[in-house]
C-alpha positions in Angstrom: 25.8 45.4 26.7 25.8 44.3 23.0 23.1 42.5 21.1 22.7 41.6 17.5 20.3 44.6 16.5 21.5 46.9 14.4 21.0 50.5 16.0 18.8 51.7 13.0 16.6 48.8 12.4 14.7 47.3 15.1 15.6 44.0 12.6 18.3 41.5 14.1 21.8 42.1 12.0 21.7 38.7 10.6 19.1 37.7 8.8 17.4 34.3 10.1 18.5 31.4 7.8 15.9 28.9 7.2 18.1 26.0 5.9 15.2 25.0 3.3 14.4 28.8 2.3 16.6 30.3 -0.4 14.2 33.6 -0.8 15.3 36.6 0.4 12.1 38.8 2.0 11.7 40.5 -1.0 11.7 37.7 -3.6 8.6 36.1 -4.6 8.2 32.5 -3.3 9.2 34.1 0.5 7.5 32.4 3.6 8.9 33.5 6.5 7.0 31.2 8.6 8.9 27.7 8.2 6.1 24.9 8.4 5.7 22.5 10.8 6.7 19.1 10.7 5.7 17.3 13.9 1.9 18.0 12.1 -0.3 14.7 10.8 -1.4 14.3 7.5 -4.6 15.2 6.1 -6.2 15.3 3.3 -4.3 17.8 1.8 -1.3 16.6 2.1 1.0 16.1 -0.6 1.8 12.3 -1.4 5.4 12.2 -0.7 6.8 9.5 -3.2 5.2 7.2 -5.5 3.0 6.7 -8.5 0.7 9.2 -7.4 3.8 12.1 -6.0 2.6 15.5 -5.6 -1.6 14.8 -5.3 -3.0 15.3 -2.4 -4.0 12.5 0.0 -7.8 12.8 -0.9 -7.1 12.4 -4.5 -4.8 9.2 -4.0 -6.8 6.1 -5.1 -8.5 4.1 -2.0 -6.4 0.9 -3.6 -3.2 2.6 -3.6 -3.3 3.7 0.0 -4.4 0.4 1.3 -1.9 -1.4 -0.8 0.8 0.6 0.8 -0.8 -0.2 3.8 -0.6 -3.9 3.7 2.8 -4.2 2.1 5.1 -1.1 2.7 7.6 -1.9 5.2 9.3 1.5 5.7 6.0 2.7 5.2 6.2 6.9 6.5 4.9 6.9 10.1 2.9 9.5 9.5 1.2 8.2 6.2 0.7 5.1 7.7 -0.9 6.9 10.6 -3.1 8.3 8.4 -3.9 5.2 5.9 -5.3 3.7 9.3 -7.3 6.5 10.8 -9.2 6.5 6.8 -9.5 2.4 6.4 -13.0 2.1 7.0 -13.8 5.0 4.1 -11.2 3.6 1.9 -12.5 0.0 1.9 -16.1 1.9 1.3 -14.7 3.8 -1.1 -13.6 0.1 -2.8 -16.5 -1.4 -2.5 -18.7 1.5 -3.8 -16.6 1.6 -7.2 -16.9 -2.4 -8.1 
């Protein structure tokens, strides 16, 4: 019987191709562990799109979120998810700062 290990390595032959993952396991930048995506968001997050791209939920202004809230149609399921489990310390978070 045959199998994709190469009979000096106890490595498979091919190396596994993570579609996102152009380092090789020697490059800096590696991570052979692809991430989850089925996970929610959380406050460290990364804001996906938008005026505030690349901050992390928690440092996204209470307005913003809510605003995207009330009026984003295709709004991310997961971000919305999110903006809804935080509502009552956004609006807190509003009223605190007038």
């Amino acid at each position: 019987m045959t199998n994709s290990w190469d009979d000096d390595d106890d490595v498979p032959a091919q190396p596994v191709n993570w579609d996102d993952d152009d380092h090789g396991p020697d490059q800096p930048g590696h991570n052979p562990i692809k991430p989850s995506t089925d996970l929610p968001y959380t406050d460290s997050t990364i804001m996906p799109f938008g005026k505030y791209e690349g901050r992390m939920l928690s440092k996204v202004p209470a307005y913003y979120l809510i605003w995207l809230f009330d009026n984003g149609k295709n709004l991310n399921p997961k971000l919305k998810a999110y903006i809804k489990d935080n509502l009552d310390s956004l609006n807190q978070e509003i009223k605190t700062r007038k």
